[in-house]
C-alpha positions in Angstrom: -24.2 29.4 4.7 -22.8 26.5 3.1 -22.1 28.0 -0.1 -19.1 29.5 2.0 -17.4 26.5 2.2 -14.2 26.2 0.3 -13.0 23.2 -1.5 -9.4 24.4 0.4 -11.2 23.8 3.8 -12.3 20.8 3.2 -8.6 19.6 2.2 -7.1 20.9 4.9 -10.4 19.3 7.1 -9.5 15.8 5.7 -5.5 16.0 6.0 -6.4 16.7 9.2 -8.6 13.6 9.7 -5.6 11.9 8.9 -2.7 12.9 10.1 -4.1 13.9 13.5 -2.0 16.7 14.1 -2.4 20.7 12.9 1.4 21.3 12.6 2.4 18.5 10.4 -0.9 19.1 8.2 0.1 22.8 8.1 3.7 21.8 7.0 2.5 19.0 4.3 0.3 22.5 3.0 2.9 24.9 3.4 0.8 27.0 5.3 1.4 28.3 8.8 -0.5 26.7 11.6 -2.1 29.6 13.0 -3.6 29.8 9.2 -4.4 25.9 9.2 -6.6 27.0 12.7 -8.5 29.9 11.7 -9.4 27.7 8.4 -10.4 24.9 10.1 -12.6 27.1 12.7 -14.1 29.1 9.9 -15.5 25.1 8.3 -16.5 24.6 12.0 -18.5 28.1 12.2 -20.3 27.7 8.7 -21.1 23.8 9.7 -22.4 25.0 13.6 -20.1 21.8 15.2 -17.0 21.1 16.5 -15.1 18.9 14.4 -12.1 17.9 16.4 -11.1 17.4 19.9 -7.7 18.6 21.0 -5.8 16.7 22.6 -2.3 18.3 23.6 -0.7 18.2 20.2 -3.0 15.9 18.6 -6.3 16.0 17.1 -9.6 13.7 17.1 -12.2 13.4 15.4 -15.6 14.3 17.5 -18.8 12.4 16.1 -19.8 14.9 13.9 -16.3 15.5 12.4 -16.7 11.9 11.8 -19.4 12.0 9.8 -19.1 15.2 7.7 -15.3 13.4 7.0 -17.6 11.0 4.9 -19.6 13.3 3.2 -16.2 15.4 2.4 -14.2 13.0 0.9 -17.0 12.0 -1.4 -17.1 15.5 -2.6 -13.4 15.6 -2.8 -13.4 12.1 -4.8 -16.2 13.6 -7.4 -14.9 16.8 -7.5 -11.1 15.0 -8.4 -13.4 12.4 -10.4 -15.5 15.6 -12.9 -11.7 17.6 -13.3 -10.0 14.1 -14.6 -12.8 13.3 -16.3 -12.8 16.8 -18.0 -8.8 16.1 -18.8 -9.9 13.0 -20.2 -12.3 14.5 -23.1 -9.5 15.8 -24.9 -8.0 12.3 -25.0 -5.0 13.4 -23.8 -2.8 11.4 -20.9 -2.7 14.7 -17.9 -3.8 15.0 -14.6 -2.8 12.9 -11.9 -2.1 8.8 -11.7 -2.9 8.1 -8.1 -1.6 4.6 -7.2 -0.9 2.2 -4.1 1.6 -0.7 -3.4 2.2 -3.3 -0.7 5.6 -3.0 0.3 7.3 -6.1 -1.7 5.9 -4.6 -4.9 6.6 -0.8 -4.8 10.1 -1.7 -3.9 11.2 -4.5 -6.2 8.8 -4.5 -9.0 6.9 -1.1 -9.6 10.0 1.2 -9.6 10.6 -0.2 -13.7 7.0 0.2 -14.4 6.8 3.6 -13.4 9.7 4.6 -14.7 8.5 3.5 -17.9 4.7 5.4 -17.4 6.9 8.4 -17.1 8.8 8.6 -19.9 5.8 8.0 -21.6 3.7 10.9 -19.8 5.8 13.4 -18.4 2.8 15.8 -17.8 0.9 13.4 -15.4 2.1 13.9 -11.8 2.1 10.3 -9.9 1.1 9.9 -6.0 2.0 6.6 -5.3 1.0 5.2 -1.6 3.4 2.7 0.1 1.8 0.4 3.2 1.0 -3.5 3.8 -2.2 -5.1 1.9 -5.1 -4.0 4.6 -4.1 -0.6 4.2 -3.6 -0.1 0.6 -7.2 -1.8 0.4 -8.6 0.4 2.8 -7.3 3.4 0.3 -9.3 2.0 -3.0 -12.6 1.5 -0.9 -11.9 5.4 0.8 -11.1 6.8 -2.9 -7.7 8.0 -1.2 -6.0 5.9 -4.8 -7.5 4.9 -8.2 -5.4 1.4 -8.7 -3.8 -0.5 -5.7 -1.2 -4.0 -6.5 -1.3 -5.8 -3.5 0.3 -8.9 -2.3 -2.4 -10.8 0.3 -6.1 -11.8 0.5 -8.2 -8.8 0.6 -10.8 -8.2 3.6 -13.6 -6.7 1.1 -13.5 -8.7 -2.3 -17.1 -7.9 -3.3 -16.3 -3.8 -3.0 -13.2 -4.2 -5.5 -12.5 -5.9 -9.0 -9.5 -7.9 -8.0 -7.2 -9.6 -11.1 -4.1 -11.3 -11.5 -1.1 -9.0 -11.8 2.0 -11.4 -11.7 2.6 -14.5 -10.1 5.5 -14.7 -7.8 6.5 -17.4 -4.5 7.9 -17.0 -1.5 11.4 -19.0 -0.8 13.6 -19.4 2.6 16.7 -16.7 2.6 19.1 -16.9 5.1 22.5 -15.9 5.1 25.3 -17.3 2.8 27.0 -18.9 5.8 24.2 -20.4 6.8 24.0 -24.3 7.6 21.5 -24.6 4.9 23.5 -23.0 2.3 24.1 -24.8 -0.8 21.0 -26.7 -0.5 18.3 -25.9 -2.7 15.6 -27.8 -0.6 15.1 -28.2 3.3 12.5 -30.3 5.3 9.8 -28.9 6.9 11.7 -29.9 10.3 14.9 -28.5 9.6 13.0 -24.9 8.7 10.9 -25.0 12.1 14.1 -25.5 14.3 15.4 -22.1 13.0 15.2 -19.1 14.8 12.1 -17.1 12.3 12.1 -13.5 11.3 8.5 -12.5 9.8 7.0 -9.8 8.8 4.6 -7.7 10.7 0.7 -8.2 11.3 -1.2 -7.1 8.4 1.4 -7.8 5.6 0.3 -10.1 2.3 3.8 -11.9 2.9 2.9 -13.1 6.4 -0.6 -13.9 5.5 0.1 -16.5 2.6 3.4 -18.2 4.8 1.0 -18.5 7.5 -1.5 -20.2 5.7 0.9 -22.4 4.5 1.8 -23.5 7.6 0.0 -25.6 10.5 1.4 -23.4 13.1 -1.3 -24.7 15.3 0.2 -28.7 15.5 3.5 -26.9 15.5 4.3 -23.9 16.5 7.0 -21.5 14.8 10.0 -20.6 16.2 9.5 -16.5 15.9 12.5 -14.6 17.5 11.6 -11.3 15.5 8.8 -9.6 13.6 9.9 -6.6 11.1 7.3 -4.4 9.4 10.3 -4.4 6.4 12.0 -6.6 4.0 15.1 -4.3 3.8 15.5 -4.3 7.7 14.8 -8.5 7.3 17.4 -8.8 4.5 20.1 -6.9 7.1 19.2 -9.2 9.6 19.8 -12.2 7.8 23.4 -11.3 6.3 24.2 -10.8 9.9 23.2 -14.7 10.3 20.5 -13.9 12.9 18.0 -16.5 12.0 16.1 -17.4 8.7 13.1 -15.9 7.1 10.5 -16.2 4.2 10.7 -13.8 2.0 8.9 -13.3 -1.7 11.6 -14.5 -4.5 11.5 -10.8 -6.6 12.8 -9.1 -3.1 16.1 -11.2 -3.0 16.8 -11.4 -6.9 19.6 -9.1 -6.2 21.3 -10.4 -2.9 21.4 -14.3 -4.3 22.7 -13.0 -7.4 25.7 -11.1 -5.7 25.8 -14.3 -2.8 25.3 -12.0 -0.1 22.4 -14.4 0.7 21.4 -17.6 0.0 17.7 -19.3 -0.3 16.0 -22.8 -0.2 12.3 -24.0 -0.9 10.8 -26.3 1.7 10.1 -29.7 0.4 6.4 -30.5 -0.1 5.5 -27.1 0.8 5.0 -24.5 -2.0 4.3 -21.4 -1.3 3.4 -19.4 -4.4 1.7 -16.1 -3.9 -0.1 -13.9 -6.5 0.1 -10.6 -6.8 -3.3 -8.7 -7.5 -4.5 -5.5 -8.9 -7.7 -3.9 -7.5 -9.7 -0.9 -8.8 -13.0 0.1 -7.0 -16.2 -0.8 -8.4 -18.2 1.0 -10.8 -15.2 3.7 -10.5 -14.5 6.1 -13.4 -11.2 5.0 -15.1 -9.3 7.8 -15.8 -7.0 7.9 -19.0 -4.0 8.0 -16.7 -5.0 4.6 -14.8 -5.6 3.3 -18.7 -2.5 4.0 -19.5 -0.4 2.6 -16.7 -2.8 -0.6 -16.4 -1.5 -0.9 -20.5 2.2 -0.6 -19.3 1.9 -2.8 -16.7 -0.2 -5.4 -18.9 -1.3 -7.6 -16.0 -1.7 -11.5 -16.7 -5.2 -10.7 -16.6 -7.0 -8.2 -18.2 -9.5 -6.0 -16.1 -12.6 -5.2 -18.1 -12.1 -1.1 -17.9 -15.6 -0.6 -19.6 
């Protein structure tokens, strides 16, 4: 019976792990729903188990979806693994480059680097994943991407080979009528009387300002948390309270003077911004190629 499993079943089986919902994984496939169902209860017939729970419009897994969700995305991972592998014999640079980003870095740094990779290799098709460190970690130790750049500690370091992309900081921006403007350096007790926007739970910017911080002897002044820089950057112009932001995401508005920014004496805050690859992964000649172009300041082993 198994042998009538489809590698197309178990794709649609795993979108629909993740997205929780038949009509949007049915619209990502370009399929019709009532085509997405009567796939997905043909997997459940062959396997003999229910596989999700419905729930109004959304979907769950049920334990033994759960588990066979596992076993399926390690055949989908080898399976993806053996056809790159197969491009890769002819030496050529082809299949697919599948890549994730914390926010700060697919926004302000990658866009040039890819850019780049594509001019080089027009044939390869890139998937890029955007999301905050946690998540883009979770996707390398998954399989879901081959190389992730990320901007905070990671939960799992002895799963991932972690090195040093690019080093960057983070600096107070506020807006360029600001009180503080004009002054390259503040006091710690001047920036804890602000009004604080931060980013959300999760993020690699909030992690390294918090650990800068002794937010336990005294507290910070939080008025709004943001799960985006842009959204940060438009509160600040309209002068509605400070933030700490990484350096590379506000190149552009202190150049133009639309905002202004300010270290905080005897508090540095430089962060580092990492790339991680699974370990004992096959590097595919795509990932080769894109680590060359990005040519981290330090050089992963690819062996």
């Amino acid at each position: 019976m198994l042998d009538q499993v489809t590698f197309h079943q178990l794709e649609l089986f795993l979108l629909a792990a993740k997205l929780k919902n038949f009509s949007k994984s049915a619209e990502r496939m370009a399929i019709s729903q009532p085509a997405f169902s009567a796939q997905i209860i043909k997997l459940e017939s062959i396997l003999g188990a229910s596989l999700f729970e419905r729930i109004g419009r959304k979907v769950e897994l049920t334990d033994s979806g759960a588990m066979f969700a596992e076993y399926a995305q390690k055949i989908m991972s080898s399976l993806r693994e053996g056809k790159q592998a197969l491009d890769d014999m002819s030496r050529t640079v082809m299949g697919t480059l599948r890549i994730g980003a914390s926010t700060t870095i697919a926004n302000y740094i990658l866009p040039d680097y890819l850019g780049r990779f594509r001019k080089s290799f027009p044939e390869c098709l890139i998937e890029m994943t955007v999301n905050n460190t946690e998540q883009i970690e979770r996707a390398i130790l998954s399989n879901e991407i081959d190389l992730g750049l990320v901007e905070g500690p990671l939960q799992h370091p002895g799963k991932v080979n972690s090195n040093l992309f690019m080093k960057d900081e983070l600096v107070v921006v506020f807006s360029a009528s600001h009180r503080f403007r004009g002054r390259p350096q503040i006091s710690l007790d001047d920036f804890r009387g602000e009004p604080l926007i931060i980013r959300e739970k999760g993020s690699g910017t909030r992690k390294v300002f918090m650990g800068a911080m002794d937010v336990n002897h005294d507290p910070l002044k939080v008025v709004m948390e943001l799960g985006d820089t842009e959204a940060i950057k438009r509160m600040l112009e309209s002068d509605s309270g400070v933030a700490v932001i990484s350096l590379s995401a506000v190149h552009r508005e202190i150049k133009t003077k639309s905002l202004a920014m300010a270290r905080i004496m005897g508090c540095p805050m430089p962060r580092l911004f990492n790339m991680i690859l699974l370990k004992n992964k096959y590097i595919s000649n795509p990932v080769r190629e894109f680590i060359s172009i990005l040519d981290p300041v330090e050089k992963p082993s690819l062996e």
